[in-house]
N, C-alpha and C positions, 0 to 999 in steps of 0.2 A: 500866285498867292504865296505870301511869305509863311512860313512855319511861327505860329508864335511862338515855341523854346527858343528859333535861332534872335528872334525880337524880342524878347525877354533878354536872352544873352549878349546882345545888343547895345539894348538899353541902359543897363549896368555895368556895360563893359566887362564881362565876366568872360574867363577861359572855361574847358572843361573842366580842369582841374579845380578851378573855383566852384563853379556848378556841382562837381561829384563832392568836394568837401559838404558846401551846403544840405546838399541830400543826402548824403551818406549812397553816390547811388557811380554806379562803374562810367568809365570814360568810353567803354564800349556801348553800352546802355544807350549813354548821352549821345553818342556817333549816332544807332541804329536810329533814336527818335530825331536826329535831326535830320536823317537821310528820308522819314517817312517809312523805314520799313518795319515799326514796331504799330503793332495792331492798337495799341494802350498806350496812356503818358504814364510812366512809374507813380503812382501813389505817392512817393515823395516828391515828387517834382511837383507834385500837384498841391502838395502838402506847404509847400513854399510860395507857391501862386499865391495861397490862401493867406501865410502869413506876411506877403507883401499888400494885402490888399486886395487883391484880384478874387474873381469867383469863377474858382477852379472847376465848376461845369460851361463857363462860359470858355473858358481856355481850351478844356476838351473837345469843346463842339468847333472851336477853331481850329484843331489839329484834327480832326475825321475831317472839316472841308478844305485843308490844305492835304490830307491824303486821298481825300476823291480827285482834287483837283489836278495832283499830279499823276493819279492812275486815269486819268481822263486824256494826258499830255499824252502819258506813255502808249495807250493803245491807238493814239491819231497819231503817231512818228511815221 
């Protein structure tokens, strides 16, 4: 299952750096949620979901099942 930040990032061709301008939000931040290891999508990132369109609980409930899915990988290794 793909992360949708990195399919969002994707989609508009966006770096991190494009991404942290938008949200006002660290290229660390952007790293940890694209790795899966942030528990939460930053509020601004979400905040952006919202202003492209999207429904930023529908995005959320897509990044809890790309981090179940890959703590599902990690404990079958």
């Amino acid at each position: 299952m793909e992360n949708p930040l990195k399919k969002l990032m994707r989609e508009n061709d966006w770096t991190y750096n494009n991404l942290g301008t938008l949200t006002d939000v660290s290229n660390s931040t952007i790293y940890k949620t694209l790795k899966g290891s942030r528990a939460k999508i930053n509020r601004n990132i979400l905040n952006l979901v919202e202003e492209l369109g999207e429904d930023p609980q529908k995005f959320n409930k897509k990044y809890k099942e790309f981090r179940a899915a890959k703590r599902k990988e990690l404990i079958n290794q």
